[in-house]
C-alpha positions in Angstrom: 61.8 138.9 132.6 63.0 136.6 135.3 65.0 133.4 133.9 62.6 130.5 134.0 63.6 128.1 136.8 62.3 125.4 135.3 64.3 125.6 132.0 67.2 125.8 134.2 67.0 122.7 135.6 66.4 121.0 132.5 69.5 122.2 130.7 71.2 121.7 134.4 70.4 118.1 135.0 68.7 116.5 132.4 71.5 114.6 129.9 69.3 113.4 127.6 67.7 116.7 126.7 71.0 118.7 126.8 72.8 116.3 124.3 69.7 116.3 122.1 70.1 120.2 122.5 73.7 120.3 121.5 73.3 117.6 119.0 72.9 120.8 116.4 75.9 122.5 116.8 78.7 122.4 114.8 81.6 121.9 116.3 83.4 124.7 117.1 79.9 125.6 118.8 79.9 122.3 120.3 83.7 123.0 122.1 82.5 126.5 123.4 79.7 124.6 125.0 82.0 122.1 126.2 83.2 124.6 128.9 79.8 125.9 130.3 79.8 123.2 133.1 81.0 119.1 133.9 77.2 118.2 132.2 77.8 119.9 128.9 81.2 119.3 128.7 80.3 115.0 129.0 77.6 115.1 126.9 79.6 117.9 124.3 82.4 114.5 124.0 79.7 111.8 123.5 78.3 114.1 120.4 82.1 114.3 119.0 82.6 110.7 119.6 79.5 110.0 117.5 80.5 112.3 114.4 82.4 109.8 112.1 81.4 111.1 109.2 84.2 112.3 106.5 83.7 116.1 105.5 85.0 117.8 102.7 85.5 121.2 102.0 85.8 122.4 98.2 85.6 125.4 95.8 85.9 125.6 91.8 85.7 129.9 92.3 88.6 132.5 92.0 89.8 133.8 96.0 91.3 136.9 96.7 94.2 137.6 94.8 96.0 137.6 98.4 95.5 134.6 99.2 93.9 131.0 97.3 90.5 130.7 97.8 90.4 127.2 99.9 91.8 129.8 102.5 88.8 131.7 102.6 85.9 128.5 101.9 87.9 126.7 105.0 87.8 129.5 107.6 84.1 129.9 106.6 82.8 126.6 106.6 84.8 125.2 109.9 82.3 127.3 111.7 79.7 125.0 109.9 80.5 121.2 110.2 79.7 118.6 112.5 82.9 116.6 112.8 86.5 117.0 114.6 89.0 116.5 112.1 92.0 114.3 113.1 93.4 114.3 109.8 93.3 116.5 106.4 94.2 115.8 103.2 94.4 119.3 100.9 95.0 119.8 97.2 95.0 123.4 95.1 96.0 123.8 91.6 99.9 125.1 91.1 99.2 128.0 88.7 97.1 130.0 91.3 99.1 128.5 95.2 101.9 129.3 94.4 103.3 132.6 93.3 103.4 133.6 89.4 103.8 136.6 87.1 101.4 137.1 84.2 102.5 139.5 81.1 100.7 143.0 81.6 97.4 143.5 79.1 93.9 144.5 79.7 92.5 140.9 78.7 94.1 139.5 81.4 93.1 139.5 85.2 95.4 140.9 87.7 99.0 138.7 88.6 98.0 136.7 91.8 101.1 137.0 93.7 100.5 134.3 96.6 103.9 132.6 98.5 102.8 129.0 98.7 104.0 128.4 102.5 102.5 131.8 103.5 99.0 130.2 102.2 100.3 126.5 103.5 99.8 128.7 107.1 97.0 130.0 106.4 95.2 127.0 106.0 96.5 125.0 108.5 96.4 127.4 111.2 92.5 127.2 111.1 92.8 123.6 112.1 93.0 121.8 115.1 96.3 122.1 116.7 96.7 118.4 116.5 95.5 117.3 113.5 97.7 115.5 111.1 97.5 118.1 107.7 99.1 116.7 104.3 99.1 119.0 101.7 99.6 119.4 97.6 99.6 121.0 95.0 98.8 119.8 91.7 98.9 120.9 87.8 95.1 120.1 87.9 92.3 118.9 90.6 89.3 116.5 90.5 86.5 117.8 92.7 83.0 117.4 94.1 81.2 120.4 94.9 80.1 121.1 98.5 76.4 120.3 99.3 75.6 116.4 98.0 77.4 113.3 98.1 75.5 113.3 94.4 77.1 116.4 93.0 78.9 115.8 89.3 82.5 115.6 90.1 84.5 118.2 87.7 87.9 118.0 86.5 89.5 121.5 86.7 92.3 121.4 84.4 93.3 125.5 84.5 91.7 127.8 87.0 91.5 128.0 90.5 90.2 124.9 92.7 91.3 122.7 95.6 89.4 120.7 98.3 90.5 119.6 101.8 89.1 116.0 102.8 88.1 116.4 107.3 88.8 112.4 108.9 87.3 112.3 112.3 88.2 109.6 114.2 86.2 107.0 112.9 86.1 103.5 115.1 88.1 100.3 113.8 90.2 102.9 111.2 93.9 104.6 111.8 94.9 107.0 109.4 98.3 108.5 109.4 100.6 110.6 107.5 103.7 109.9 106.5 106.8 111.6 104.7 109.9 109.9 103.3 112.6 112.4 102.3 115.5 111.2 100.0 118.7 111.3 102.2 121.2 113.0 100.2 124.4 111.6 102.1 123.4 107.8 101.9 121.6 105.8 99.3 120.2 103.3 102.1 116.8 104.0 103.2 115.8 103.5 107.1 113.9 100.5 107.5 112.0 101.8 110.9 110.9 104.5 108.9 108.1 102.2 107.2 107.3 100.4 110.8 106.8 104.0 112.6 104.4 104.9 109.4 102.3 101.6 109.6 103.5 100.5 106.5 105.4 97.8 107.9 104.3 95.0 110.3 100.7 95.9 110.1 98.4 93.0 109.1 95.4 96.2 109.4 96.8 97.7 106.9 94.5 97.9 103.8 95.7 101.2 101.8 98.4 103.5 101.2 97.8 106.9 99.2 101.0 107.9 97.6 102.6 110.8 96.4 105.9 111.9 94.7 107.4 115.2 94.6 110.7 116.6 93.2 111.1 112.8 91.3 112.6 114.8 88.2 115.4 115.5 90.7 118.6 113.5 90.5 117.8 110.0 92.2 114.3 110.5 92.8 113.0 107.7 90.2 115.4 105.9 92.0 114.3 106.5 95.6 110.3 106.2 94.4 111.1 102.8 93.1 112.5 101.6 96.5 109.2 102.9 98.7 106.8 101.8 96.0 108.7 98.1 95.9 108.1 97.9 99.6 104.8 98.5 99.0 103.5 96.3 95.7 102.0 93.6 98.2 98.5 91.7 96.9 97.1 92.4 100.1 96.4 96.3 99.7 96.0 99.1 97.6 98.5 101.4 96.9 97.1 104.6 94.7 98.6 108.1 93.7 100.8 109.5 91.9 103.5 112.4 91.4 102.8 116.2 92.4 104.1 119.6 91.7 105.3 119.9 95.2 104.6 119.2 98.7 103.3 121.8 101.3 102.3 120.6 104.8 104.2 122.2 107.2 103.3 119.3 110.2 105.9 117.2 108.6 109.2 117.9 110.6 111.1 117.0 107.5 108.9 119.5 105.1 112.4 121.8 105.6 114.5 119.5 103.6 111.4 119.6 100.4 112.1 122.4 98.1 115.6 121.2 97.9 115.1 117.7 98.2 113.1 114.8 96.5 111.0 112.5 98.2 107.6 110.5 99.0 104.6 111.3 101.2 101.0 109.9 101.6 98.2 108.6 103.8 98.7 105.2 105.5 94.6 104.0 106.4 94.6 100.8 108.7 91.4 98.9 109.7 90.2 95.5 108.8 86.4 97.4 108.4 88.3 98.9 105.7 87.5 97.9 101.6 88.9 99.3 98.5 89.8 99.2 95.3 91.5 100.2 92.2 91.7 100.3 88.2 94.2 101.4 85.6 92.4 103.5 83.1 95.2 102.9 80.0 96.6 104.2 76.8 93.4 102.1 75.2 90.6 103.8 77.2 90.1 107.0 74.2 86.5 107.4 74.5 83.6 107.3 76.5 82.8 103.5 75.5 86.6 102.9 77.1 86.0 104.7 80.0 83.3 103.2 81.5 84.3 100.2 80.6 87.3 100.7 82.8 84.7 102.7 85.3 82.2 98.9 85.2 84.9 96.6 86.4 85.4 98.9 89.5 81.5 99.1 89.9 82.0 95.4 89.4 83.8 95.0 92.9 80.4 95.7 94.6 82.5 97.6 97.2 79.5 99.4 99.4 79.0 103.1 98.6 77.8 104.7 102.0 80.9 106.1 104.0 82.9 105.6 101.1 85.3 107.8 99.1 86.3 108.2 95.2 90.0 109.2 94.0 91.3 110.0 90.5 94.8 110.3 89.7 95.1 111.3 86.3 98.0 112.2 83.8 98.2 115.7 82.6 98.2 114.4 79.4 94.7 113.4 79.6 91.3 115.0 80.0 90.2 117.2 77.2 92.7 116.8 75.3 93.6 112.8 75.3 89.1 113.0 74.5 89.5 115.2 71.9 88.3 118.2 73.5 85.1 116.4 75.6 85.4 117.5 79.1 84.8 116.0 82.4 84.9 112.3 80.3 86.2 110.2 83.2 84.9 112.1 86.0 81.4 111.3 84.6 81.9 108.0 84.1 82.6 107.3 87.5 79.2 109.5 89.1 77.4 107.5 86.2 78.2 104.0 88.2 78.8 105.4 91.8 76.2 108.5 92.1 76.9 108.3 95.6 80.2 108.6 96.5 82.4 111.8 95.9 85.3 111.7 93.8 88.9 114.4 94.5 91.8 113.9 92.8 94.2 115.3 90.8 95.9 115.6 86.9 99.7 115.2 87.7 103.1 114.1 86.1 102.7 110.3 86.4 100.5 107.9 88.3 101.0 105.1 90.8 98.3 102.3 90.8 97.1 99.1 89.2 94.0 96.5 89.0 93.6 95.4 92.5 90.3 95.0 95.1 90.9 93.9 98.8 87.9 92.2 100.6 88.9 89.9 102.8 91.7 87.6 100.5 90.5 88.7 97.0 91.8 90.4 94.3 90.7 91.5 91.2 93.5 90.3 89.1 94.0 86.4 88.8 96.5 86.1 91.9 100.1 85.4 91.1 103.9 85.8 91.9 104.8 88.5 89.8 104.6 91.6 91.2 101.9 94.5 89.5 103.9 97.3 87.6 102.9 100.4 89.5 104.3 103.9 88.0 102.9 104.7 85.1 102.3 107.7 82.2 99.5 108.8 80.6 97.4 107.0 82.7 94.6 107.2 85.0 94.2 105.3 87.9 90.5 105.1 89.8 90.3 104.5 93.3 87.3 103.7 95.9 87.9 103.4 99.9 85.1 102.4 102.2 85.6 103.0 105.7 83.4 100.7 107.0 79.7 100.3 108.2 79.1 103.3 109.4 74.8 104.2 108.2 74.6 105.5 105.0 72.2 108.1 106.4 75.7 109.3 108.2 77.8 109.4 105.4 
């Protein structure tokens, strides 16, 4: 058949129709149209510039033993979404990201022997050269499952499970990485450090997700206490809390890690921005407790569309600190926010405290003394809104 003329001029000169067109890609479709011709490729860049929705990517399923299954999930599903990722935030569980040896017997499955920079690679090479990529790995992970903003959160304690959260660039937000790395010469720590992160300076800035690695290390209490004390400031939320080790290899100081303690995290700027934060304590044991804790959150009427949930719990906790009841605090939070997805992790202490920021308020009755903000056997509940975005986007 001869091409229709007509249909050629359409998709040759009339915008409106070819964006509606493209509208359906995703977006490594999208980009390969990008290049057809000057039409496409203008109305290719007004389609990215409109996808400001966060993605996430997540599996609770054994990979191949070669490599962790977020590897596979990733590659498969970036050839499915609708958004340009600037920035990534990944977590996987220690016991299957990292190499391990299991003792030899017929109950037990095959020894996943996995280098965790070799899978580090992996994943980041199926992103965006330019996208800012912080990863960890965790003794446990707090998930949603892919498919609904709606979908009961679980807390994988043992077994295989990680996520990676896709930012686009969403209007009125920054979000940037950062990586502080304990200088083993000097005990003085580089002011212009915090400035060049945005944590210093920045009237925008509205929350910082923290993280800790190597603090059992000589000095690292030490050097986490000096970031966080620059941090505990009424005005934002500071959340997080200390991992089994730090694997992003975009960090030009990820070299110095394994040998090295230190501190990295997300930095998120915007006065669109809202969030807050609880301190699930010693005294939350039950379900009662817990959504208790879960109701003073709720309480902060912090909107739930384009909005994102974080739990950064103590390894200490979850089955075991309920007396065997699973997914307790997980639930609690989908029961008052059955909207917004939750990711976290179970780690070896948590950073956090009773704080909201809207505008000048706080949850706690404002004074001078600063909030304690490293804790134990905790867990510490976190909600981020990135703004006004239309729920029906989110």
């Amino acid at each position: 058949m001869e091409p229709d003329p007509k249909g050629g001029y359409v998709l040759s000169n009339l915008a409106e129709v070819v964006e509606r067109i493209l509208g359906f890609l995703p977006t490594k479709a999208l980009l390969r149209a990008a290049c057809v011709c000057r039409l496409w490729r203008e109305c290719s860049r007004r389609i990215l510039r409109a996808q400001q929705s966060v993605v996430w990517v997540s599996t609770v399923e054994p990979g191949p033993s070669s490599s962790h299954a977020l590897v596979q999930v990733l590659a498969e599903e970036l050839e499915k979404v609708q958004v340009l990722p600037q920035t990534v935030l990944y977590i996987a569980d220690a016991e299957t990201f990292s190499e391990h040896e299991e003792c030899p017997s017929h109950r037990q499955k095959k020894a996943r022997r996995r280098n965790s920079k070799e899978t580090a690679t992996a994943l980041e090479k199926l992103l965006p050269r330019r996208c800012q990529v912080l990863g960890l790995v965790t003794p446990g992970v707090v998930v949603t499952p892919m498919g609904s903003r709606s979908n009961r959160p679980l807390e994988v304690e043992d077994g295989e499970a990680g996520f990676a959260i896709l930012f686009p660039k969403i209007d009125g937000v920054k979000i940037q990485t950062f990586h502080f790395c304990k200088d083993l010469k000097t005990r003085v720590f580089d002011e212009s450090q915090f400035a060049e992160a945005g944590l210093k300076n920045n009237p925008d800035l509205r929350v910082v997700l923290l993280f800790g690695y190597n603090t059992w290390k000589s000095g690292g209490t030490r050097f986490l206490h000096q970031i966080v004390n620059r941090l505990n400031e009424k005005s934002i939320i500071l959340a997080g809390g200390h991992v089994e080790s730090f694997t992003s290899l975009t960090s030009e100081n990820n070299t110095q890690a394994a040998d090295s303690c230190g501190v990295v995290g997300l930095a998120f700027s915007g006065p669109q921005i809202q969030s807050a934060t609880v301190l699930l304590d010693q005294d939350v044991i039950d379900e009662r407790t817990a959504e208790a804790a879960v109701q003073r959150l709720k309480a902060t009427n912090i909107p739930e569309h384009n909005s994102l949930g974080f739990m950064f719990a103590c390894v200490g906790r979850g089955y075991q600190h309920y007396k065997t009841k699973q997914n307790l605090e997980a639930d609690a939070f989908r029961k008052f926010f059955p909207n917004i997805p939750l990711f976290g992790f179970f780690g070896h202490g948590e950073i956090g405290c009773d704080r909201i920021v809207t505008g000048n308020f706080i949850l706690r009755e404002y004074n001078d003394t600063k909030d304690d903000l490293l804790h134990g056997y905790t867990t510490v509940m976190t909600i981020i809104h990135l703004g006004s975005a239309k729920a029906n986007q989110a």
